[in-house]
N, C-alpha and C positions, 0 to 999 in steps of 0.2 A: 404492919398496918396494911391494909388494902382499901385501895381504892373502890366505888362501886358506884355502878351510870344505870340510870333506870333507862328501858326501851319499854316503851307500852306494845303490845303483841293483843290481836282477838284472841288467840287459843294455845297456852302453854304448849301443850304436846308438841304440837306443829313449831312451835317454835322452837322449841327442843330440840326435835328429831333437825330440823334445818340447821339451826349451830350446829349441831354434831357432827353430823353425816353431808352437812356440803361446806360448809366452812372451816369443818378437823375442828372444832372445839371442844373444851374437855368440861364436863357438868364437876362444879366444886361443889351445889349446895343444891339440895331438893327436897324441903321439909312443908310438911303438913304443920298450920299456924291457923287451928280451926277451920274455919272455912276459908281460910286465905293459903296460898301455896307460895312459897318463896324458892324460885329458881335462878339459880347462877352460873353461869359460864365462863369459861376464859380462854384466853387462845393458848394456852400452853398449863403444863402443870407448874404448881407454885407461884404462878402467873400474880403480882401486886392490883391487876386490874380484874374488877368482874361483869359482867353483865347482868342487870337486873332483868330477866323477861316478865317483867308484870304484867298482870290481866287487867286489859282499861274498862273500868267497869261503870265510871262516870260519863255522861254525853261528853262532857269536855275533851275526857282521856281517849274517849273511842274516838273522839275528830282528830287527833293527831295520830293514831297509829299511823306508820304510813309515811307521814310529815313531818317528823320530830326536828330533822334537818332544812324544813324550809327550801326544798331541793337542792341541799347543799349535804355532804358527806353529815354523820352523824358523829362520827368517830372516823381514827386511822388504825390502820394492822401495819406493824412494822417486821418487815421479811428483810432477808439477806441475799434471797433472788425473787425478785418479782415476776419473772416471767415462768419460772418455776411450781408458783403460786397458781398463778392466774390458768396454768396448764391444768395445772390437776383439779382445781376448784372448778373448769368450765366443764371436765368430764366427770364432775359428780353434779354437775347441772344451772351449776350458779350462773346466773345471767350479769353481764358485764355491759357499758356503756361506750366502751371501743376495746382494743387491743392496750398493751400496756404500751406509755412513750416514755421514751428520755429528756426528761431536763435536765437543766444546771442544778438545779433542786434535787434533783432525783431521778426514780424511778417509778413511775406507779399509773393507775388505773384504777375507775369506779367500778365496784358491783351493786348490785340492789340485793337487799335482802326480801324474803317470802313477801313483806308488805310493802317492798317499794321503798325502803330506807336505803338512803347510798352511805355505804362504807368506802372509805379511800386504801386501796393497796398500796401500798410506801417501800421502796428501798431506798434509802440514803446513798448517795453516793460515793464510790471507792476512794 
């Protein structure tokens, strides 16, 4: 069974091409559904979770591109090194809201995705 989180996006492609090529994501699904295109991502392959990139096509759906988190993370990425992460992801471009810190919690760091959606970087603590 897989899990599956809609993110509304203006323009598949771009949102494609951004999972892939600056967050390492890997495309599980990309089928034509008439005029509707159904795209999914994951961070990993076999991955239980997927990304929905839907096209917001309603005024409602296009006011939250962007938003969906209320400027709060939308989701978390769970790593094994987060500074790691946060390295290679800032040199394929990805914009970050500080450097990664350490908690008692963890370890991790915001980034924004193409539309200004925060993702939380997460490692768990040793």
């Amino acid at each position: 069974m897989r899990s599956v989180f809609t993110l509304f996006v203006t323009d598949q492609d771009q949102a494609l091409r951004f999972s892939v090529d600056r967050l390492g994501f890997i495309v599980t699904e990309d089928k034509r559904l008439g005029d509707d295109r159904w795209v999914l991502v994951s961070p990993s392959q076999g991955e239980d979770v997927a990304l929905n990139l839907e096209l917001a096509r309603t005024p409602e759906q296009q006011m939250l591109v962007g938003k969906q988190g209320g400027g709060k993370p939308v989701f978390a990425l769970d790593t094994d090194n987060c500074h790691r992460e946060y390295q290679t992801m800032k040199a394929r471009g990805v914009t970050f809201d500080s450097e990664p810190r350490t908690m008692p919690y963890g370890t991790g760091v915001t980034l924004n995705d193409l539309h200004g959606n925060k993702i939380y970087l997460n490692e768990d603590p040793r």
